[in-house]
Backbone as JSON, one array per atom type, in Angstrom:
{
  "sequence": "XXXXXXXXXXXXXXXXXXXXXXXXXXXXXXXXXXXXXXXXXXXXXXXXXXX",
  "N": [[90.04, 105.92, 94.09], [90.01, 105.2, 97.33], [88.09, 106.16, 100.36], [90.17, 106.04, 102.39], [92.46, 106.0, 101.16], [92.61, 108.27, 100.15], [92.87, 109.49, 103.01], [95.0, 108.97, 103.89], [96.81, 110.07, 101.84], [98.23, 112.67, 101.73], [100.81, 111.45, 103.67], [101.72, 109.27, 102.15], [102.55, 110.3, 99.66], [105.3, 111.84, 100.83], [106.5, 109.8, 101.61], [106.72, 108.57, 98.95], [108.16, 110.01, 97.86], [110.67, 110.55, 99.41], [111.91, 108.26, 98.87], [110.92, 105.55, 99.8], [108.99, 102.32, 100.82], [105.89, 103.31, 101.79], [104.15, 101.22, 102.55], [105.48, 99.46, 103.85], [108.33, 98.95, 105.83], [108.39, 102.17, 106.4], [106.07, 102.63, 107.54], [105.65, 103.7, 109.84], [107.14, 106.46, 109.49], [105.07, 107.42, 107.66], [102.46, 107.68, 108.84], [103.78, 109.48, 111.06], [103.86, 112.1, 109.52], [101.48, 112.17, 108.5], [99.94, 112.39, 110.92], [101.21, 115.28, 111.51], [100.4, 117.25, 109.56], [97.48, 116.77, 109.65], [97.3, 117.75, 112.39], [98.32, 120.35, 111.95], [96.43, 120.97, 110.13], [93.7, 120.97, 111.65], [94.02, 122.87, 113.92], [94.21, 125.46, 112.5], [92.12, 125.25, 111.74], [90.34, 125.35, 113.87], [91.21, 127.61, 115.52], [90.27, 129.67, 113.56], [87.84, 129.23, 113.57], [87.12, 129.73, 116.5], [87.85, 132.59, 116.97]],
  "CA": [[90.69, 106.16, 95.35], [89.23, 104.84, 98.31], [88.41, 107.05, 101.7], [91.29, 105.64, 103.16], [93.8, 106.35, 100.49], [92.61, 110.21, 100.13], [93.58, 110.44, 104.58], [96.67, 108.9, 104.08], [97.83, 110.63, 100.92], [100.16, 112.9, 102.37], [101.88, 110.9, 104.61], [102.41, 108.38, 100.91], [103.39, 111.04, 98.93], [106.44, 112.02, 101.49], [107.34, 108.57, 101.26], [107.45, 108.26, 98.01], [109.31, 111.7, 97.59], [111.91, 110.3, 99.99], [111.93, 106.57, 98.06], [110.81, 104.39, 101.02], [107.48, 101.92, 100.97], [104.72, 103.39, 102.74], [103.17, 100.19, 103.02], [106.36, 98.43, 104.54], [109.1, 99.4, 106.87], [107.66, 103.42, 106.82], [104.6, 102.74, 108.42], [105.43, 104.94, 111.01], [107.11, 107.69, 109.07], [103.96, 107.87, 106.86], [101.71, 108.17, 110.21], [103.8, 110.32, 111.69], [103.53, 112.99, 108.38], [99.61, 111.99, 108.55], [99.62, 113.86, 112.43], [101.27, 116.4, 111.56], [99.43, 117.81, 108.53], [96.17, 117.24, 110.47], [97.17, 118.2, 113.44], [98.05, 121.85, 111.13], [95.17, 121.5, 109.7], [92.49, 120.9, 112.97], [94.52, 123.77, 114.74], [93.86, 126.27, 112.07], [90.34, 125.57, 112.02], [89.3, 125.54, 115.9], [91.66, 128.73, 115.31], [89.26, 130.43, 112.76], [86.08, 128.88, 114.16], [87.16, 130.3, 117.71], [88.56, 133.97, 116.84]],
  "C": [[89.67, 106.01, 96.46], [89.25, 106.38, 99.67], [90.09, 107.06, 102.61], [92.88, 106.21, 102.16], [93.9, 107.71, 100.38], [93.25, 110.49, 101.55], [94.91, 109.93, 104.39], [97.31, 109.5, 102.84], [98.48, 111.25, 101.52], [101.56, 112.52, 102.8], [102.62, 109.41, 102.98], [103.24, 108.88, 100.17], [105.27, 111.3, 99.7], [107.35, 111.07, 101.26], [107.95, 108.28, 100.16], [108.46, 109.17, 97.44], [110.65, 111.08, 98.52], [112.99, 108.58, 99.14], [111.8, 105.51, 98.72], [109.18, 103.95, 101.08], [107.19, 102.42, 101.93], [103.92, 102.49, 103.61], [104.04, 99.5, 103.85], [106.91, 99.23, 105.95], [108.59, 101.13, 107.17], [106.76, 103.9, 107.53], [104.55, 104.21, 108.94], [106.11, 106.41, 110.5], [105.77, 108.16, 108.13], [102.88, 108.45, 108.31], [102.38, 109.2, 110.76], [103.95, 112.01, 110.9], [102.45, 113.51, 108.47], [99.4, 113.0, 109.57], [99.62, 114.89, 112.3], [100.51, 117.56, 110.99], [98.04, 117.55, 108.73], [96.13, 117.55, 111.49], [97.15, 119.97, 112.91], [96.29, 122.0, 111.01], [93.3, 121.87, 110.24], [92.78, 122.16, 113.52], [94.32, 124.98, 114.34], [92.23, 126.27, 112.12], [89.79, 126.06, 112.98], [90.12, 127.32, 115.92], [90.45, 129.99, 114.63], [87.99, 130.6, 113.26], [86.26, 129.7, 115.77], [87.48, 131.71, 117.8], [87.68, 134.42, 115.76]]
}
């Protein structure tokens, strides 16, 4: 597994949990999965690290 395939796992998995290529027409539902679950996951940090 490349760097690249570990940041986008999430947003693949979803996809494939729903049954729609990641690589094709999804693009953008896989990216927009990707945001979310690092946007969680940046927000808790600066959270922790700041409090």
């Amino acid at each position: 597994m490349t760097v690249s395939e570990a940041i986008l796992w999430p947003g693949t998995k979803v996809c494939e949990r729903l049954g729609v290529d990641p690589e094709g027409e999804a693009g953008m539902l896989r990216w927009l999965v990707n945001t979310l679950v690092y946007l969680v996951v940046s927000l808790a940090v600066v959270w922790i690290v700041a409090v």
